[in-house]
C-alpha positions in Angstrom: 78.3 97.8 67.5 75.1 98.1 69.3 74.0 101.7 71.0 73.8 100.5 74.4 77.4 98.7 74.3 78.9 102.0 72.5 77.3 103.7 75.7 78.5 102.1 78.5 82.2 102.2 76.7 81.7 106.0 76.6 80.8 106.3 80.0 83.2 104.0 81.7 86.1 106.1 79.5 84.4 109.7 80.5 84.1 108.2 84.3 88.3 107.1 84.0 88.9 110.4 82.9 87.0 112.2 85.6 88.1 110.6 88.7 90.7 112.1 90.3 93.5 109.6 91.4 95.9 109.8 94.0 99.7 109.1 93.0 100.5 105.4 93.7 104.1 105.7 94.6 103.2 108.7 97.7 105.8 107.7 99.8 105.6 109.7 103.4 109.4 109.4 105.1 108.5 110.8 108.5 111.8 110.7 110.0 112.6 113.1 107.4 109.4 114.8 107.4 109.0 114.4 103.7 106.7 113.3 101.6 107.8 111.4 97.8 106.0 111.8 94.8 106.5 110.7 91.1 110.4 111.0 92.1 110.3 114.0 93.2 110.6 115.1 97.3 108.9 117.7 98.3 109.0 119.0 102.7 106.2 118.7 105.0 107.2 121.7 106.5 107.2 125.2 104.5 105.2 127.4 102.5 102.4 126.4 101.0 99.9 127.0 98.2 96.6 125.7 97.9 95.7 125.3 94.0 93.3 124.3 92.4 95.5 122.5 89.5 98.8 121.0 89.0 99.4 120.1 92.6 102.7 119.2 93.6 100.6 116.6 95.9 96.6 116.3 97.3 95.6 116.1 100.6 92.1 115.4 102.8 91.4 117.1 105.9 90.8 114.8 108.7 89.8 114.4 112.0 91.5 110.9 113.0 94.2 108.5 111.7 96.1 111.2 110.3 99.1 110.9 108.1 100.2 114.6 109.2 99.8 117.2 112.2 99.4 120.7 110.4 99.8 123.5 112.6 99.2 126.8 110.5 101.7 129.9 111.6 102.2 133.3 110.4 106.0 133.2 109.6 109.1 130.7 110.3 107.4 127.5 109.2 110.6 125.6 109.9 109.3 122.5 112.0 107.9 119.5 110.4 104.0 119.8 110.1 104.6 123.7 110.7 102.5 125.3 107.0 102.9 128.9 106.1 100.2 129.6 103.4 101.6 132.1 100.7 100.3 133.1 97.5 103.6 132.8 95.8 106.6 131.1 95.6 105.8 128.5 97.7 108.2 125.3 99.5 105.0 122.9 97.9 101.4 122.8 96.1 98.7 121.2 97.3 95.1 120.1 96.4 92.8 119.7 99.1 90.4 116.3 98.1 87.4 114.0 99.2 88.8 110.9 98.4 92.2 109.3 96.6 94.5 112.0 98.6 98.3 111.2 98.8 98.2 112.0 102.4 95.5 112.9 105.1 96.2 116.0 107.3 94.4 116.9 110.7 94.9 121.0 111.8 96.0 120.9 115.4 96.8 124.0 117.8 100.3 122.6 119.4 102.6 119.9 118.8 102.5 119.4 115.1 104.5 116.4 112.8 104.7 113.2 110.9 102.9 110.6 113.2 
């Protein structure tokens, strides 16, 4: 096999591998305020985690055409869109993206929620 054909197939396989890609069945129910990935269903509405690795699901921070309304509190994040961010034990995991997210998020002050 010629170099330069053995070169692009290593490079497309290395590029595959290093592009992050966002669940295909995400599934946002927001009557429920829930979102539904890889069978599993996790709140949008809890305590959170941001990590780094083995995300529950990933998000992008947005400023329009949000999925999500995030308002971050202190305690009693019992409303949907309501985040509480802990460093353990947390509701979900989430990874904060540039691009292939499983749902976009916009931080807002008041009236927070599945749109």
């Amino acid at each position: 096999m010629n170099l330069t054909v053995r070169t692009w197939i290593a490079a497309a396989a290395l590029l595959a591998i290093a592009t992050p890609a966002a669940h295909a069945d995400a599934v946002i129910d927001a009557a429920a305020c829930t979102i539904s990935v890889d069978g599993k269903t996790f709140p949008l509405a809890g305590k959170v985690q941001y990590v780094d690795t083995f995300p529950d699901f990933t998000i992008r921070w947005v400023d329009s055409f949000a999925d999500l309304h995030v308002k971050d509190v202190d305690a009693f994040a019992d409303d949907c869109g309501e985040w509480q961010e802990v460093d353990a034990f947390p509701d979900f995991k989430v990874k904060v993206v540039d691009a292939f997210e499983d749902l976009k998020i916009r931080r807002v002050d008041a009236f927070p929620g599945a749109q």
